[in-house]
C-alpha positions as CSV (number, residue, x, y, z in Angstrom):
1,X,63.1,112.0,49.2
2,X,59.9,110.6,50.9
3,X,56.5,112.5,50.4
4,X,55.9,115.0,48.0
5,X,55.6,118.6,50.4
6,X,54.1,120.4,48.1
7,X,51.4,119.8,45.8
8,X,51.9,119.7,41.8
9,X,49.2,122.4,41.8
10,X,50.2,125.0,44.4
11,X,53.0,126.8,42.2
12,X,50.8,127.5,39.3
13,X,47.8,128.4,41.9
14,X,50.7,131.1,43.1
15,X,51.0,132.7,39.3
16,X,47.8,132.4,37.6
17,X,46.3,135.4,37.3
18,X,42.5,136.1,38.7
19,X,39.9,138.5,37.9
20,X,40.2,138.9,33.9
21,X,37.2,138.6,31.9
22,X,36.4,135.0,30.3
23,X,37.0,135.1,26.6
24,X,34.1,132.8,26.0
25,X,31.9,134.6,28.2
26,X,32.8,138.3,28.1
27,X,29.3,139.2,27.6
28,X,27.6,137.4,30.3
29,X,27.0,138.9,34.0
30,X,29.4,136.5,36.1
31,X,32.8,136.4,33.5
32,X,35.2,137.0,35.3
33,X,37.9,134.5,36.1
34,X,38.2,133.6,39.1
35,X,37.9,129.9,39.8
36,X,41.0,127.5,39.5
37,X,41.1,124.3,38.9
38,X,43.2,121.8,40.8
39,X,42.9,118.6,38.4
40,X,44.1,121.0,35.4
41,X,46.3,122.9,36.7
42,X,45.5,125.8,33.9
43,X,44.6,129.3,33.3
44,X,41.6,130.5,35.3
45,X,38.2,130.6,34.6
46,X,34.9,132.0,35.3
47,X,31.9,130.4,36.6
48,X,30.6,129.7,33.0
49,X,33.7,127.5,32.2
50,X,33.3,125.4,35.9
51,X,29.8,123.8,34.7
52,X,30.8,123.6,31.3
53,X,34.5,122.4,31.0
54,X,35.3,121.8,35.3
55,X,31.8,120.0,36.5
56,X,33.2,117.0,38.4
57,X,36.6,118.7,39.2
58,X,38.3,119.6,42.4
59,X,37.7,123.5,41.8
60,X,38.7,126.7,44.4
61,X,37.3,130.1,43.8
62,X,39.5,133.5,44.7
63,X,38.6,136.4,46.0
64,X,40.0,139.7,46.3
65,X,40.5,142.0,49.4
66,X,42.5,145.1,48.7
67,X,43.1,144.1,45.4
68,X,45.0,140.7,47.0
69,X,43.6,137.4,45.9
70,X,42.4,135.3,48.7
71,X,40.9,131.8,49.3
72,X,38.7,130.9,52.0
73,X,40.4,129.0,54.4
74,X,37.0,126.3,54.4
75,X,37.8,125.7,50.9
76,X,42.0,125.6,50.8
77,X,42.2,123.6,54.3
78,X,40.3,119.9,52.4
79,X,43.2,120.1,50.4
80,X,46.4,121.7,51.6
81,X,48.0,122.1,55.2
82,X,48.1,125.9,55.6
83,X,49.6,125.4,59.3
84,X,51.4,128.6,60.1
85,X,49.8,131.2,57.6
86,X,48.0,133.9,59.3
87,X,44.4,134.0,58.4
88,X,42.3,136.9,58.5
89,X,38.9,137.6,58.9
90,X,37.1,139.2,56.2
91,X,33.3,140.0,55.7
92,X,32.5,137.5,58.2
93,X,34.8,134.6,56.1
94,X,37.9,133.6,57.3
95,X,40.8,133.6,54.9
96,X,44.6,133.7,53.5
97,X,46.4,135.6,51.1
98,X,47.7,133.5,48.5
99,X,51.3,135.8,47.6
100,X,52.9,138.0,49.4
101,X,51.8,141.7,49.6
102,X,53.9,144.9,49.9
103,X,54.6,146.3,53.0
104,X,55.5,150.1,53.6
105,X,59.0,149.5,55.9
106,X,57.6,150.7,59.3
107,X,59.9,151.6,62.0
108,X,57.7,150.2,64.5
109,X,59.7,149.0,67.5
110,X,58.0,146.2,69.7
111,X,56.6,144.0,67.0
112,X,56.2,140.6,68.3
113,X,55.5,138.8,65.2
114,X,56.5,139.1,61.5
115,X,56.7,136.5,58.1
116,X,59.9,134.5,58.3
117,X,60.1,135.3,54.4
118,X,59.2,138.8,53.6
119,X,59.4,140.4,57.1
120,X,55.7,141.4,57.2
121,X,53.8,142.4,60.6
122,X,51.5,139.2,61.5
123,X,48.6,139.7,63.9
124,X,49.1,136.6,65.5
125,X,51.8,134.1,66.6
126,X,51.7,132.3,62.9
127,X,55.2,131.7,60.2
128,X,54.2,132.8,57.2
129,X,51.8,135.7,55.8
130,X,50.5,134.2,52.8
131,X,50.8,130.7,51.0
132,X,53.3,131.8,48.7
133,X,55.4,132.9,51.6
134,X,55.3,129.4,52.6
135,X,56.0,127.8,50.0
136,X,59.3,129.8,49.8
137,X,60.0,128.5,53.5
138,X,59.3,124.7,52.4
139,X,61.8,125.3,49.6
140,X,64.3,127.2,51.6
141,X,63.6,123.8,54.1
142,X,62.9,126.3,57.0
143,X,61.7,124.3,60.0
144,X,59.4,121.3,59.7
145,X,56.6,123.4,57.2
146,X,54.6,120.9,54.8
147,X,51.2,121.0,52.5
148,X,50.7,117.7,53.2
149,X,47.5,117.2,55.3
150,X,47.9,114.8,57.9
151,X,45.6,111.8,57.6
152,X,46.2,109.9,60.3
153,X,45.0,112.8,62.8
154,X,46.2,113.5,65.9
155,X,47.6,110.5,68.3
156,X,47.5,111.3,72.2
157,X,49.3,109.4,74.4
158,X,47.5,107.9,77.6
159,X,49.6,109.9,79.9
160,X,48.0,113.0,77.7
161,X,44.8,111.9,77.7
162,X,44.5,110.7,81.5
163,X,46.3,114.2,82.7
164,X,43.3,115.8,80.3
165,X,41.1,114.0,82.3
166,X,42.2,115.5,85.3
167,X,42.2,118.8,84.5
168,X,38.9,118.8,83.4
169,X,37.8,116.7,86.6
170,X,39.6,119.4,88.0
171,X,37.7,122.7,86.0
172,X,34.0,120.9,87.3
173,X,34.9,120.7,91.0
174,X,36.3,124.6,91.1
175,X,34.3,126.1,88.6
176,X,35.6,129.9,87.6
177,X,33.7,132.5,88.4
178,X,31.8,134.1,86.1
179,X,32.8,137.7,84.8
180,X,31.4,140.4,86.1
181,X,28.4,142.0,84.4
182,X,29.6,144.2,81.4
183,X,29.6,148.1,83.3
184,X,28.8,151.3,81.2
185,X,32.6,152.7,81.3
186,X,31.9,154.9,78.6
187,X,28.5,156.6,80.6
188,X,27.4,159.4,78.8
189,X,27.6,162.9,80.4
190,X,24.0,163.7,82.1
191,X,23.2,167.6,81.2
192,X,25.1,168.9,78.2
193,X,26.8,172.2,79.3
194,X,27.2,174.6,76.3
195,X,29.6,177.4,76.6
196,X,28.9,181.4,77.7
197,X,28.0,183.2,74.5
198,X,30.4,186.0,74.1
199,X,29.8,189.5,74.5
């Protein structure tokens, strides 16, 4: 069948569930689970447990955002290929749902892009809305979609790379014109005028 396309770990990532209180460390400040560990592939488990029973593993930490769990795509990306999940940006982090979430059905006409699973309203050109969607996708063999990181990075051909050259030889000579000065559209009105008091 060739390589693995998805990892042993992703499906129990997908069902763990996050944000329970450690039963070892109930009583301390930071006990609530939510760290996974990748080597294990077990329950989840609050900071406490990581130095303790986790130190030299490969360990994520989820998040919430509207009571979803979310991973930071920084963290997910050194070990998984999340190509074609649409990432958002949240308290200045970037980052990915990891199931699905429930959509109200919307009778929206002119949207451009939705989840190839669940139907959900993307922001941006991408497949899949969350990494469980995708994983559905690999399963249902929809397209080429993988987890598997590429190693070998990106080749270029020479044609690529010399026509690259060119453009960009191209871009110095005629440089673009720079954008015109950002103009107060939004002026605010000079004298306020208050209306006649009544009689």
């Amino acid at each position: 069948m060739g390589t693995m396309l998805v990892p042993p770990w992703l499906e129990s990532l997908l069902s763990t569930a996050f944000f329970t209180v450690c039963r070892s460390h109930g009583d301390a400040g930071r006990s609530e689970c939510n760290m996974y560990c990748l080597d294990c592939k077990g329950d989840s488990f609050c900071f406490y447990c990581r130095s303790s029973k986790h130190k030299d593993h490969q360990v994520i930490q989820i998040r919430r955002s509207s009571y979803h769990d979310v991973v930071r795509v920084t963290e997910i990306q050194k070990v998984l290929d999340i190509s074609g999940v649409q990432t958002y940006v949240i308290n200045s982090a970037r980052v990915l749902f990891l199931n699905e979430r429930p959509q109200p059905k919307s009778g929206k006409l002119g949207v451009s892009h939705l989840c190839d699973i669940c139907g959900r309203t993307l922001l941006d050109p991408f497949r899949f809305c969350s990494l469980g969607c995708k994983l559905v996708g690999i399963k249902r063999n929809t397209g080429n979609a993988s987890f598997n990181i590429e190693e070998e990075g990106i080749i270029i051909s020479k044609e690529e790379e010399e026509e690259e050259m060119r453009e960009g030889s191209q871009r110095d000579i005629n440089p673009s014109t720079p954008p015109p000065p950002p103009s107060n559209a939004r002026r605010r009105k000079g004298i306020p005028h208050r209306a006649p008091f009544g009689s």
